[in-house]
N, C-alpha and C positions, 0 to 999 in steps of 0.2 A: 177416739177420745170419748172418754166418761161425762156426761152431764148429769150431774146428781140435782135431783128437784124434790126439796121436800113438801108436806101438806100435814094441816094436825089431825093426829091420830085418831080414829075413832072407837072410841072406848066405851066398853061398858059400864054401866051405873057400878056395879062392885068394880070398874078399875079405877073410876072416877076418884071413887071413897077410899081406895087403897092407896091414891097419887096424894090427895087430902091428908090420909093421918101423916105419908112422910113429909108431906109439907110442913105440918104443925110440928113432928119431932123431930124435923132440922132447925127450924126457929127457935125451939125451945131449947135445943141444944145451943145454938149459935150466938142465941140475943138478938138477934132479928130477924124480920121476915123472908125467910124462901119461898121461891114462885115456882114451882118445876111447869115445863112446859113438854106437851109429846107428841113427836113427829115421828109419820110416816116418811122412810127416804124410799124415791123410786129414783131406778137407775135408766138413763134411755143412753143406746149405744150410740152415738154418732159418727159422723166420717170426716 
């Protein structure tokens, strides 16, 4: 069996800024505010 465990991403200052503009140009597309959030998935095999 699969246990999937995730943790957030660790990102570079330019992936940071890149998660930020599409933040802004899904809001401004949408009419309100998007939050994106980024995870790391790690897979541990269990029995």
């Amino acid at each position: 069996m699969e246990n999937k465990q995730y943790r957030f991403a660790n990102l570079s200052d330019e992936d940071l800024q890149q998660v930020h503009n599409l933040e802004k140009q899904l809001s401004e597309e949408k009419g309100e505010e998007v939050i994106l959030i980024a995870y790391d998935q790690k897979v541990n095999q269990g029995n």
